[in-house]
N, C-alpha and C positions, 0 to 999 in steps of 0.2 A: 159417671165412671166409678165404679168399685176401688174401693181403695188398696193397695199393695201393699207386699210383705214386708217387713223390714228387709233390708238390702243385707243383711247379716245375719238372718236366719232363711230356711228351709222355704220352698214355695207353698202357700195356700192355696194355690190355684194351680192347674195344671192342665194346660190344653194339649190336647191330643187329637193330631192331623191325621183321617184316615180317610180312604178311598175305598176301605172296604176290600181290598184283595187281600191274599193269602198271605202277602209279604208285609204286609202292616199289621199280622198277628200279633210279631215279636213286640212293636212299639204296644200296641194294646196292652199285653202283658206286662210289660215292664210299667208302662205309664200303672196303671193299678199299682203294681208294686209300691213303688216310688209312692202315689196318695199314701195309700195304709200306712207304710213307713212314714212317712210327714205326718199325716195328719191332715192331708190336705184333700181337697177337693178337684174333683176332674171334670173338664169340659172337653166333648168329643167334636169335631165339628167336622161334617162333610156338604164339599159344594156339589149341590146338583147340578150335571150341563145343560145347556139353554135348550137341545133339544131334550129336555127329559120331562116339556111343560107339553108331551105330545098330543093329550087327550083332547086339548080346545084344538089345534092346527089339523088335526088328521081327521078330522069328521066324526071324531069316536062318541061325540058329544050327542049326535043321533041316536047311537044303540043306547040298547035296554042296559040298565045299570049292573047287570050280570056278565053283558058283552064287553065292558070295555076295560076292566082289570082295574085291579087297583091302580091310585098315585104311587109314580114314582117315590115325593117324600114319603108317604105313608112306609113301600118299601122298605127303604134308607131306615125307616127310623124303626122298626119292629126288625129288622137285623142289627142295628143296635144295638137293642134291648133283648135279645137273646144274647149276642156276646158279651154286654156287661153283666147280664144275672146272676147274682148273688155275690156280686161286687162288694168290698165292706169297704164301699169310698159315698160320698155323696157323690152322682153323677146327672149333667147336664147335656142333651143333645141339643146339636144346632145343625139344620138340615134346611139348608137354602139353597135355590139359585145363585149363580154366580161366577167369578174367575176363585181359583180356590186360596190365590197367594190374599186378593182383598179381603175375604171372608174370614181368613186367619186373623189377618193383623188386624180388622176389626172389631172382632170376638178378642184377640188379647186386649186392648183398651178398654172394651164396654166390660169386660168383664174380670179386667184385672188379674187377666194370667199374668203367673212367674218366670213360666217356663212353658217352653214348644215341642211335643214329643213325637219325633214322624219317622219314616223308616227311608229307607233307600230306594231308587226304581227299580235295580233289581242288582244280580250278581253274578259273576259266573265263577265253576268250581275254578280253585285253583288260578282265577285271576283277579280283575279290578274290580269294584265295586262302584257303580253308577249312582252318583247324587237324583238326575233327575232337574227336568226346569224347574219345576215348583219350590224342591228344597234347593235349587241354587238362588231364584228368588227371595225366599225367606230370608236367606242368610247375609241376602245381601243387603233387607232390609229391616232386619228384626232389629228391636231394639230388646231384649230380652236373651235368655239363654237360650240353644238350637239343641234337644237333644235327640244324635241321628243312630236310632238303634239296625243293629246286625246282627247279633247275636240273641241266643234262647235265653231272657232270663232267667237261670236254672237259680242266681242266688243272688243276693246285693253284692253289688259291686265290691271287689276288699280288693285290686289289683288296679291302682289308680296312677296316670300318669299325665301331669302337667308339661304342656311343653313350652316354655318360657323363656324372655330376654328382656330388659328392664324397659320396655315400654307403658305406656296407659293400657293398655288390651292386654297386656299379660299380667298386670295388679289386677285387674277386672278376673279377669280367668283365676288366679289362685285367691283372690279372698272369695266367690263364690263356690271356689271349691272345698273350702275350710265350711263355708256354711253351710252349703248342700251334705257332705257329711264329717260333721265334725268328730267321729267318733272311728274315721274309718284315715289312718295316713297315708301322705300321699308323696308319690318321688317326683323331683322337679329336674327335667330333662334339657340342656341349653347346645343347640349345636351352633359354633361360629365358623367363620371363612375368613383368616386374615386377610384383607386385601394387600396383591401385587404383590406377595410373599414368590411369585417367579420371577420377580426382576430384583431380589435381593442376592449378595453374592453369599450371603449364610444363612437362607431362610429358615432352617431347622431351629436356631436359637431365637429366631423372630416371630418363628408360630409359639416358641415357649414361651414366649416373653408374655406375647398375646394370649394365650391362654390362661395364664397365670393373674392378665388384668381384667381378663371376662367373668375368672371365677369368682376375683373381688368383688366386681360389681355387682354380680350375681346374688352376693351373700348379704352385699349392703341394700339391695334390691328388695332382698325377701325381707329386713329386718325394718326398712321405711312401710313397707305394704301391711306390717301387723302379723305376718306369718309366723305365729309362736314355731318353737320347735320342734314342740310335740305333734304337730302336723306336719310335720317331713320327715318322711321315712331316710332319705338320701337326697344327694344335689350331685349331678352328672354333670360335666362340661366336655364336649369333646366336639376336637376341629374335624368339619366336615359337612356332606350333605344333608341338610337336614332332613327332607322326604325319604331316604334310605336309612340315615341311623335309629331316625323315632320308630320305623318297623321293624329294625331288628332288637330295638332295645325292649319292643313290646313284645316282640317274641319269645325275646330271652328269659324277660321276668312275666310269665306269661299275661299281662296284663290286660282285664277286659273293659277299661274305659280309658279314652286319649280324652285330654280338656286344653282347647286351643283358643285366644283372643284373638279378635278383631274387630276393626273400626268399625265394622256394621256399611261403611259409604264406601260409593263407586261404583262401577258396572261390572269389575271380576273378583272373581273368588281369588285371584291373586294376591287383594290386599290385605285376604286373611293374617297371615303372620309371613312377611315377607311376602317373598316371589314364590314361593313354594307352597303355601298351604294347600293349591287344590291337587296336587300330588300328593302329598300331605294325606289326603282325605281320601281319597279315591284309592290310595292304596292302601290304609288301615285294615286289619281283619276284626276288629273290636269296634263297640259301641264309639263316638266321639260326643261332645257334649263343645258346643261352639259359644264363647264368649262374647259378645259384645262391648267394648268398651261402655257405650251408655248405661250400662247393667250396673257398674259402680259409680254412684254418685259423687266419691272422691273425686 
């Protein structure tokens, strides 16, 4: 297995999940982006489907070698290589059979990706944005960073927003975001829900109270994790639904990358960050970039 980046600097490796339609341009693009800027290296990887081995099964193997068309990998792989041309990344294709979630996770270990860069299933105007099985897969098994592009990359990222609460998965999420870019600051967004604050007889002074000891923790939060200051633009604390305010707060500041932790284990996207993350996610209009707790070794 290839060896990894330091966990405190930029990824070297950078795998990039496509299928080859239109809507995996954006990740393409960006993924290039993102190498050049690092310095890093990209690996492209697409899974062939099992019927795509059609030339032995369909009798094609009879006709004249003019009859039976190219291999499908051949295809795969000279589209490709027209979309990455004149790439200023080193790049590697990987064009196998297979289910496409194993093919990933086992190209990032053999070959010591940082990072996963894949796009959405799809979108509709004006409403929610479809993860998709494969990238709900991934995320629920990556040990690595997820990043799920949406947008054109018309420029680097400079509109960044951590959305965090002092767990393990949210130190994971903001020191890879200090590394990924250390040059670029970032605001740290915390929504709470006092609990049974409707069965008090003065819950107004008890949301403030509670607010008041989220935002400490918050502050003592970011100063255990190593979050110099100059990597925080601002720190937000505000009671409420989470899934709703991290969209308006990205709205407002128009921001085009969300970066969220999570444990990586389970079988829903629920255990993303809370109960909320796949609303979270699904209702974003920006890039997201998904943390894994295992991503920091701390």
């Amino acid at each position: 297995m290839t060896q990894k980046a330091d966990p405190g600097a930029p990824p070297r490796r950078i795998l990039l999940a496509t299928d080859l339609s239109a809507r995996c341009d954006r990740a393409l693009d960006r993924a290039v982006a993102l190498a050049a800027a690092w310095g890093s290296e990209l690996v492209v990887v697409h899974a062939l489907d099992a019927c795509d081995g059609r030339s032995a099964a369909s009798g094609e193997r009879d006709l004249p070698f003019w009859q039976r068309g190219p291999e499908p990998a051949r295809i795969v792989t000279e589209a490709l290589q027209h979309d990455l041309d004149g790439a200023p990344v080193p790049v590697t294709a990987i064009v196998e059979p297979g289910d496409p979630v194993e093919l990933i996770l086992k190209t990032v270990e053999d070959h010591g990706c940082d990072l996963i860069v894949t796009a959405v299933a799809r979108d509709e105007i004006l409403g929610r944005f479809l993860l998709g099985a494969t990238v709900d897969k991934v995320l629920r098994r990556a040990r690595v960073p997820v990043l799920i592009v949406r947008q054109r990359p018309r420029h680097p990222y400079a509109g960044i927003v951590v959305a965090a609460d002092v767990s393990a998965s949210s130190r994971a999420a903001l020191r890879k975001t200090a590394a990924f870019f250390p040059r670029t600051p970032f605001h740290v967004f915390h929504a709470y829900d006092p609990p049974l604050d409707g069965l008090l007889s003065d819950p107004e002074e008890y949301r403030a109270a509670f607010g008041e000891l989220a935002s400490r923790d918050l502050e003592a939060f970011l100063g255990a994790a190593g979050i110099a200051p100059g990597h925080v633009v601002d720190v937000l604390v505000e009671r409420g639904d989470p899934a709703q305010l991290i969209q308006h707060y990205v709205t407002a500041f128009r921001a085009d990358l969300v970066v969220l932790g999570t444990e990586g284990r389970g079988p829903l996207l629920e255990l993303l960050v809370g109960s909320t993350a796949k609303s979270v996610l699904d209702g974003l209009s920006c890039d997201a970039l998904v943390v894994p707790a295992a991503a920091d070794p701390a």
